[in-house]
C-alpha positions as CSV (number, residue, x, y, z in Angstrom):
1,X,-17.3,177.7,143.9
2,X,-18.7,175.0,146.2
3,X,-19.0,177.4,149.3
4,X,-21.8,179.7,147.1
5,X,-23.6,176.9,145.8
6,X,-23.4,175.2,149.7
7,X,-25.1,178.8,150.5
8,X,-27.6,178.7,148.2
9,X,-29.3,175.4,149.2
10,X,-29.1,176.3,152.8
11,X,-31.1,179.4,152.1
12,X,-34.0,177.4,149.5
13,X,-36.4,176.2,152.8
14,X,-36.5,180.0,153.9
15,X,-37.5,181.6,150.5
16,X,-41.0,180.7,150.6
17,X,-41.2,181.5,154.4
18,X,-40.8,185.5,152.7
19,X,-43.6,185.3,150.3
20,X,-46.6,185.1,152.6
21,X,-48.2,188.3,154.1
22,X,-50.0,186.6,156.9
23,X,-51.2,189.1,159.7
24,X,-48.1,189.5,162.6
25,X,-47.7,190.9,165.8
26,X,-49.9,190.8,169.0
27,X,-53.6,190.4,169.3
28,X,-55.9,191.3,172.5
29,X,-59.5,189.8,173.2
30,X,-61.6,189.8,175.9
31,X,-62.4,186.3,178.1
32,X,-65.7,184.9,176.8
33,X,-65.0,186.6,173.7
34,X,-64.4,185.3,170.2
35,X,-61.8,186.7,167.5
36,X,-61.0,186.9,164.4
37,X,-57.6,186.2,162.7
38,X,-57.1,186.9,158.7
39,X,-53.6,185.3,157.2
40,X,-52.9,186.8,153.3
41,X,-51.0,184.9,151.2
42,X,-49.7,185.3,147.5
43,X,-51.4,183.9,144.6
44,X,-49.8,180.7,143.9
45,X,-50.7,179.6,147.1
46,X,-54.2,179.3,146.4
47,X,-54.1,175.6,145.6
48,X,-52.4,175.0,148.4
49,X,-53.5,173.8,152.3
50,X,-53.9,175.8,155.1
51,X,-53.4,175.0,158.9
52,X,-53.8,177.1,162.1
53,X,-51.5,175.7,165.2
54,X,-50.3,176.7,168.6
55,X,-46.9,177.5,168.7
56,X,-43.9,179.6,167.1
57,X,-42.0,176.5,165.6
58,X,-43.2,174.2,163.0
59,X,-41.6,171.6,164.4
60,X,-43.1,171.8,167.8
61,X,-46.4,173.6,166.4
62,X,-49.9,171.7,167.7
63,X,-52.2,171.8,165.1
64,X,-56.2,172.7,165.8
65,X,-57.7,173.5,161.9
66,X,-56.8,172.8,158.8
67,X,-58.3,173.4,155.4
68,X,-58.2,169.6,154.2
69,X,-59.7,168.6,157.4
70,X,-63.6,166.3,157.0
71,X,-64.8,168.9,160.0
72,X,-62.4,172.5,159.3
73,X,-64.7,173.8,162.4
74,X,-64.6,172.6,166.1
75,X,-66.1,174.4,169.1
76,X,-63.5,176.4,169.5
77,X,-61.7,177.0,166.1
78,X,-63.0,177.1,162.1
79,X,-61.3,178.0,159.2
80,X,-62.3,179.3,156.1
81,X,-60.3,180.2,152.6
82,X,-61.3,182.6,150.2
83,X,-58.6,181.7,147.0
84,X,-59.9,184.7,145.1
85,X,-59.2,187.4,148.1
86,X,-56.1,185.0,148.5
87,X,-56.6,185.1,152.3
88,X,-57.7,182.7,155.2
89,X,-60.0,183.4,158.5
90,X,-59.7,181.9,161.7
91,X,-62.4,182.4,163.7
92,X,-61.6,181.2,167.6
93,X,-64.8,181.2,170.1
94,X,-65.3,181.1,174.0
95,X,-61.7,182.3,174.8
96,X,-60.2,181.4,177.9
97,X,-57.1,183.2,180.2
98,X,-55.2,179.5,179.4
99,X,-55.6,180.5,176.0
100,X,-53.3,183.2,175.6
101,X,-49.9,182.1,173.8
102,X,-48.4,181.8,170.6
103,X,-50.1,181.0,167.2
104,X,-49.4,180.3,163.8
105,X,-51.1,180.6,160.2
106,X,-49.2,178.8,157.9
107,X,-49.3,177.3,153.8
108,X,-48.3,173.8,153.8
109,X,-45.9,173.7,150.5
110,X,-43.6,170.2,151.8
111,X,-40.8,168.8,149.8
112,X,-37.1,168.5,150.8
113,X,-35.8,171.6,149.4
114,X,-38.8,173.9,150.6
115,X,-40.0,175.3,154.3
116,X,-43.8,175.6,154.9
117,X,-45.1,179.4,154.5
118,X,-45.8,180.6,158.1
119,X,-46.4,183.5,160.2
120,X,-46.6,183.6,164.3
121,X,-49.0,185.9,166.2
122,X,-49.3,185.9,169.6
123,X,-52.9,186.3,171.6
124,X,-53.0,187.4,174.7
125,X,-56.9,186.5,176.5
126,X,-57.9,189.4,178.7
127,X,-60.5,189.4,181.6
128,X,-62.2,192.9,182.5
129,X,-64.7,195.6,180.6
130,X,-64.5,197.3,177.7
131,X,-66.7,199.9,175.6
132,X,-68.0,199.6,172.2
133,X,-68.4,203.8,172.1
134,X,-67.2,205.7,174.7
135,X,-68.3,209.2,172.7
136,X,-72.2,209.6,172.6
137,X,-74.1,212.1,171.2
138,X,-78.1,212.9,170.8
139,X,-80.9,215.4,169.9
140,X,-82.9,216.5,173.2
141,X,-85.8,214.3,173.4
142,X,-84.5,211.4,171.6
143,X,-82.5,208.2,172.9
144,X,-79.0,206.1,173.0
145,X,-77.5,202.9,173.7
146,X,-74.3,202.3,175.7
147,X,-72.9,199.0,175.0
148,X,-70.6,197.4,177.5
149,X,-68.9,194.0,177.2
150,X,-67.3,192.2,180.0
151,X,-65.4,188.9,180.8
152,X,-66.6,185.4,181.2
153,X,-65.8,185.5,185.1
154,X,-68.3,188.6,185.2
155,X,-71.2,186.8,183.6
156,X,-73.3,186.8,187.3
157,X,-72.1,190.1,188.8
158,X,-73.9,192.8,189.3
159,X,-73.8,195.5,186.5
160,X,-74.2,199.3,187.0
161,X,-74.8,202.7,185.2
162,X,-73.5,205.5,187.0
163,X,-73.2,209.3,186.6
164,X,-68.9,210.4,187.4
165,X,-69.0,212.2,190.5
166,X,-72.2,211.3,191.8
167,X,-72.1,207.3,193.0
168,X,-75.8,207.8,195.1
169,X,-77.2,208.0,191.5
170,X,-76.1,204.5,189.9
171,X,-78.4,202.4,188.3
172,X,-78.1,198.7,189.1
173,X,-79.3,195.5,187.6
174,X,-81.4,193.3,189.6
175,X,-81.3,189.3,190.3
176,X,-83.0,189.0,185.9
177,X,-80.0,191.0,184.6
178,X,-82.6,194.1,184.3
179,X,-83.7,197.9,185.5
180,X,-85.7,200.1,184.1
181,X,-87.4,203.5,184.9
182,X,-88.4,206.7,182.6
183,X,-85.2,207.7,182.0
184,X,-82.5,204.7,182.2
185,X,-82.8,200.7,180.9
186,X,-79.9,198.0,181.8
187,X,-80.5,194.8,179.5
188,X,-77.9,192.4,180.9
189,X,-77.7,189.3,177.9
190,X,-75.5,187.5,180.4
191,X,-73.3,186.2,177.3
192,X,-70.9,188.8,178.0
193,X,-72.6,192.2,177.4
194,X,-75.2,194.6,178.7
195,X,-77.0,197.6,177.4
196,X,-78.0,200.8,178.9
197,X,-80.4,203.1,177.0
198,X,-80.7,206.7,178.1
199,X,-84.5,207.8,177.0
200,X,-86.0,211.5,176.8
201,X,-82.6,212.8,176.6
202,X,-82.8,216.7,178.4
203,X,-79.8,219.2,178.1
204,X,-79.0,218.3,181.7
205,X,-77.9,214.5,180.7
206,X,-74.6,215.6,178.8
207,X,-71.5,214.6,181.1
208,X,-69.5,211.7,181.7
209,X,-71.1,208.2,183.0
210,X,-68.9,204.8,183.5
211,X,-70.7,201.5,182.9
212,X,-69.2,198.7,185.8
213,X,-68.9,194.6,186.3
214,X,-67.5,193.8,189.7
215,X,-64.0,195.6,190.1
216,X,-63.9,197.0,186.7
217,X,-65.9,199.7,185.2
218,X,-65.3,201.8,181.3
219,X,-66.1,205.8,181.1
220,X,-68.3,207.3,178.8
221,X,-68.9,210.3,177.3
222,X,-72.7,211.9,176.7
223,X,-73.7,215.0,174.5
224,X,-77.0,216.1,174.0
225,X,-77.5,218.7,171.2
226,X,-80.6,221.3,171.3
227,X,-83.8,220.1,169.6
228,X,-84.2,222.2,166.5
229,X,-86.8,225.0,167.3
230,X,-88.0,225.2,163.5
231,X,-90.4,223.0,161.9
232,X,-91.3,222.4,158.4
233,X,-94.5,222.7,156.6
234,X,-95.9,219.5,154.8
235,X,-97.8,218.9,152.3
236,X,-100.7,216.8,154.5
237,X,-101.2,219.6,157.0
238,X,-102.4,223.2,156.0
239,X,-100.1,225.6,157.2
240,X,-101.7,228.3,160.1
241,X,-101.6,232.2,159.5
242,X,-98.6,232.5,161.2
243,X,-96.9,230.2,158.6
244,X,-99.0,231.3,155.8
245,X,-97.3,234.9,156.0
246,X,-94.2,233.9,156.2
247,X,-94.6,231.1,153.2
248,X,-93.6,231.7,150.1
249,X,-94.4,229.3,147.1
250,X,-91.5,228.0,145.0
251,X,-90.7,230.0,141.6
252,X,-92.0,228.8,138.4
253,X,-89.6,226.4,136.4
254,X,-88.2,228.7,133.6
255,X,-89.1,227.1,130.2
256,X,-88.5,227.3,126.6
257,X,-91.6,229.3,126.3
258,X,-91.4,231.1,128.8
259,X,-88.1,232.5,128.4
260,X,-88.9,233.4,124.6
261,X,-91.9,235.4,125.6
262,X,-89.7,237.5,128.0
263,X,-87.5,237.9,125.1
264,X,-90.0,239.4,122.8
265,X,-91.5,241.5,125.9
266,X,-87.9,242.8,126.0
267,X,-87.5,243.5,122.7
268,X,-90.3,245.7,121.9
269,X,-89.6,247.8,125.3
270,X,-86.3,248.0,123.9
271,X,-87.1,249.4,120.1
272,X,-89.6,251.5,121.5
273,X,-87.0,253.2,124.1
274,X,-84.8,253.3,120.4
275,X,-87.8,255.3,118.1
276,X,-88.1,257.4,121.1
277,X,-84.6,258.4,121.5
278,X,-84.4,259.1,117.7
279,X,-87.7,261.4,117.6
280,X,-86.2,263.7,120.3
281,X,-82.3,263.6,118.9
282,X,-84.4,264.4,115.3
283,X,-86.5,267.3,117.1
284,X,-83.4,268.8,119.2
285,X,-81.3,268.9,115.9
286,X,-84.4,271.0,114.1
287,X,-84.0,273.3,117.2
288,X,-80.7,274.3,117.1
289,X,-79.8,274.4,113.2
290,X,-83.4,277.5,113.8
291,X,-81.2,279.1,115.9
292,X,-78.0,278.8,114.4
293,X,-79.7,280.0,111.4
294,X,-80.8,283.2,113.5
295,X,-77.4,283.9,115.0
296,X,-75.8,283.8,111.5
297,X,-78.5,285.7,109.8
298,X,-76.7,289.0,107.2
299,X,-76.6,292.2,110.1
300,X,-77.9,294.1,106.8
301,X,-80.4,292.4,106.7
302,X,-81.3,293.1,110.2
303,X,-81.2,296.8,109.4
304,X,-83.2,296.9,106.7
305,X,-85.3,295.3,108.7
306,X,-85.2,297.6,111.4
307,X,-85.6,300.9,108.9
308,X,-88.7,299.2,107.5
309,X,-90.1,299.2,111.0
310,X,-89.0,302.6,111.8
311,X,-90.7,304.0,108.4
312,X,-94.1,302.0,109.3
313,X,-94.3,303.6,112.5
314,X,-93.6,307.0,110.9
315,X,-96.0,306.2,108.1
316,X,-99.1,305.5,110.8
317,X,-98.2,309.0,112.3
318,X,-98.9,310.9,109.2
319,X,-101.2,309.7,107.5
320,X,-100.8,309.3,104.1
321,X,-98.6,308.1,101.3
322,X,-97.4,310.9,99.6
323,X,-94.7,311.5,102.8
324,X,-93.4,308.1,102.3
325,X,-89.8,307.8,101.3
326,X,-88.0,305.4,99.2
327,X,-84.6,304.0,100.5
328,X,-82.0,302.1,98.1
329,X,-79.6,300.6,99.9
330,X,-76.0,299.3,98.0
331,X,-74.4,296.2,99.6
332,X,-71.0,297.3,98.7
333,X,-70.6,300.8,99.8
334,X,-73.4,300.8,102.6
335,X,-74.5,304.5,101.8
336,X,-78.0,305.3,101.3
337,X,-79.0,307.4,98.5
């Protein structure tokens, strides 16, 4: 039983070293340069102190900033803790080569049975260029800025713009840090960065550049795009009769009003397309039920009819009325008498 319990307290000083998510791993920054280290920690550390040393052993760990300090910032290194994002910044300026090492961000808890909260990072200082964008893009016509940074032992070189493939075209800065002409301008700051500003971009320009300080030198990218070859019609300027013709003004907002009086236009179109219908379906009925009626009409009838006819025409040949004939005619037996 004494061996698990033995266990136990050997393992207390490491628990707390588990519940701190302080940022890990390696970091890179440029000579000259300053960086920027966050270190997370849980929420019941917030009342707690905060350090930043060099090393990757407490015991052996130089300490340069902590939170309960009277001056937290130095020339080279400030802290800063933000209890409600639970998290701590360093912030270390004017990095140096020498500086490169191991680090460590740490939550001082103390006590016998308990192990500070740390986490080691290690920085490694790096002398050379870089980019800030080395994919550029811009309309024809307009302009962009390339900004390249570069290490503290590249402060007084020389820096240059050049187009890849074509080293007789570079661009260089002069004894100020500066060049300019219509189409390219180098702003050298001489802190560690320097600008180059391509105006009155043409379609020509796209390709690849590389800004340069002394041996080193980053590539970049340009892409000009085609200006747009429409232009829109404002309000302050009267449009001209090629624009006139093809303008056409915006359609009316649809209202309440509106919309009922194109209702009540559609309803009378729509009852008078009805009476209309009904008149000639009323007038084509009367049609054919007259000719139905002649089609069924009694074929006795029809020949009576035609007798009568007959007789009149025999009647004008004559004369006179004492040749006319009488005809009785019996439905049932059809003989005449």
């Amino acid at each position: 039983m004494r061996q698990p319990f033995i266990l136990a307290l050997s393992l207390l000083p490491w628990i707390a070293a588990f519940l701190c998510r302080v940022t890990e791993g390696e970091l890179r920054a440029m000579e000259g340069q300053s960086l920027r280290v966050p270190c997370h920690y849980d929420p019941q550390y917030a009342g707690y102190v905060k350090y930043w040393c060099r090393g990757n052993t407490r015991e052996f760990c130089t300490s340069l900033a902590r939170t309960d300090s009277a001056n937290p910032a130095t020339e080279k290194v400030s802290i800063f803790d933000d209890p409600v994002q639970q998290v701590f910044t360093l912030t270390l300026s004017d990095l140096k080569e020498g500086d490169s090492g191991w680090y460590m961000c740490g939550v001082e808890i103390g006590g016998v049975w308990s192990r500070d909260v740390v986490s080691s990072t290690y920085i490694t200082v790096i002398h050379g260029m870089s980019v800030v964008n080395s994919q550029l893009s811009g309309e024809e016509g307009s302009s962009v800025t390339v900004e390249c940074h570069y290490s503290e032992r590249y402060r007084d070189s020389q820096k240059k713009w050049c187009r890849s493939g074509d080293s007789s075209a570079c661009r260089l800065t002069g004894s100020d840090g500066s060049y300019e002409d219509t189409s390219v301008a180098i702003s050298d700051d001489r802190t560690g960065a320097f600008t180059i500003t391509l105006k009155k971009l043409q379609m020509r320009d796209s390709g690849w550049y590389w800004c340069s300080a002394g041996q080193h030198q980053m590539s970049v990218h340009v892409l000009v795009t085609p200006r747009p070859t429409t232009t829109a019609v404002t309000a302050t300027s009267p449009p001209t009769p090629s624009q006139s013709a093809a303008y056409l003004p915006p359609p009316k907002p649809i209202t309440k009003e509106s919309w009922n009086s194109h209702r009540q236009e559609d309803h009378i179109l729509e009852t008078l397309l009805v009476c209309a219908s009904i008149m000639f379906l009323v007038g084509l009925a009367i049609w054919l039920r007259k000719l139905w009626k002649q089609h069924r009409q009694d074929p006795v009838l029809r020949q009576v009819n035609m007798i009568k006819a007959r007789h009149n025409e025999y009647s004008g040949d004559v004369g006179g009325p004492q040749s006319a004939a009488v005809v009785f005619i019996n439905r049932d037996s059809q003989e005449l008498y």
